[in-house]
C-alpha positions as CSV (number, residue, x, y, z in Angstrom):
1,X,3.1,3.2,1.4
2,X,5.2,0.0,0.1
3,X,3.9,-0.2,-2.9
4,X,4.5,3.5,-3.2
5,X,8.1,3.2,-2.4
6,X,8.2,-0.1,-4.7
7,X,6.3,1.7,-7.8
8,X,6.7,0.3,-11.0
9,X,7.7,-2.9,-9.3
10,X,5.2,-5.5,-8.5
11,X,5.7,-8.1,-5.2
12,X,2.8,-10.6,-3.8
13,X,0.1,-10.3,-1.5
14,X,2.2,-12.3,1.0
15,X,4.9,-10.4,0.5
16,X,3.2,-7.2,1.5
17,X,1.3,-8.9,4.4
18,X,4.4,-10.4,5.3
19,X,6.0,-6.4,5.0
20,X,3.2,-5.4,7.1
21,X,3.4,-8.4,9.5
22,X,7.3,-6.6,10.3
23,X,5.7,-3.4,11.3
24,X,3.1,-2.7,14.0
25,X,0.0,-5.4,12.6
26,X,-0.4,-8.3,13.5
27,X,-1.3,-11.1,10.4
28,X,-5.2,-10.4,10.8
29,X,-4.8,-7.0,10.5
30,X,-2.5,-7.0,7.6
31,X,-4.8,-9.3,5.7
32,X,-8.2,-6.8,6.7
33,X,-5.0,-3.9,5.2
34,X,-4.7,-5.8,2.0
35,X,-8.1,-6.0,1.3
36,X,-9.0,-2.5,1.7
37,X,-7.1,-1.3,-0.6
38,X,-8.3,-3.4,-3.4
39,X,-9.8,-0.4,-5.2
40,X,-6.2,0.9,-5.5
41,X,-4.1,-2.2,-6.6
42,X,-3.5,-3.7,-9.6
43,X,-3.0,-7.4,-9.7
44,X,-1.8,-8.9,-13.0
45,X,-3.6,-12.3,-12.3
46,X,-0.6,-13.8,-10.7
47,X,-0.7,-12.4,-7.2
48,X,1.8,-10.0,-8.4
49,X,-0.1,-6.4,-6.9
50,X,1.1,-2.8,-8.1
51,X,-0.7,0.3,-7.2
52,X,-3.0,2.1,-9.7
53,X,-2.4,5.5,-10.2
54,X,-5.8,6.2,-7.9
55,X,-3.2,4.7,-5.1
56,X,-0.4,7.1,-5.9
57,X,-2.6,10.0,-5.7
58,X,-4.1,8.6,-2.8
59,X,-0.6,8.3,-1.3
60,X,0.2,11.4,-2.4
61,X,-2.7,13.2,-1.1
62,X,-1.7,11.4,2.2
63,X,1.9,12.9,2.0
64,X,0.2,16.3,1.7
65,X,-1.3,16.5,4.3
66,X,1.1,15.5,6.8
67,X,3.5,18.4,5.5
68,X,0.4,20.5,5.8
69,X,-0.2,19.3,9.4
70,X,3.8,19.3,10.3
71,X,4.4,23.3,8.7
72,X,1.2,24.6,11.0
């Protein structure tokens, strides 16, 4: 969901591990994060990750479901 909020903007894999790191993961876990959604970034051969539009559908599909779930 960073990246979503971020989108078009790039930032590192350390900085989102370090993002993650913030929230309720500890570094392990954020690292296992980051690779799982490799299918779904884009990384510009620099580090520098964005999310493909596969992520932002995936996001999105994510988003609808929870207001599915929340209006039952």
């Amino acid at each position: 969901m960073i990246l979503y909020y971020i989108y078009p903007k790039r930032m590192s894999r350390e900085e989102l591990t370090a993002a993650l790191v913030r929230h309720p993961f500890r570094k392990a876990n954020a690292d296992v994060a980051v690779q799982r959604i490799a299918g779904f970034i884009d990384d510009n051969g620099m580090g520098m990750i964005r999310l493909r539009n596969t992520g932002l559908r995936k996001v999105e599909e994510l988003f609808a479901k929870t207001t599915k779930k929340a209006g039952k």
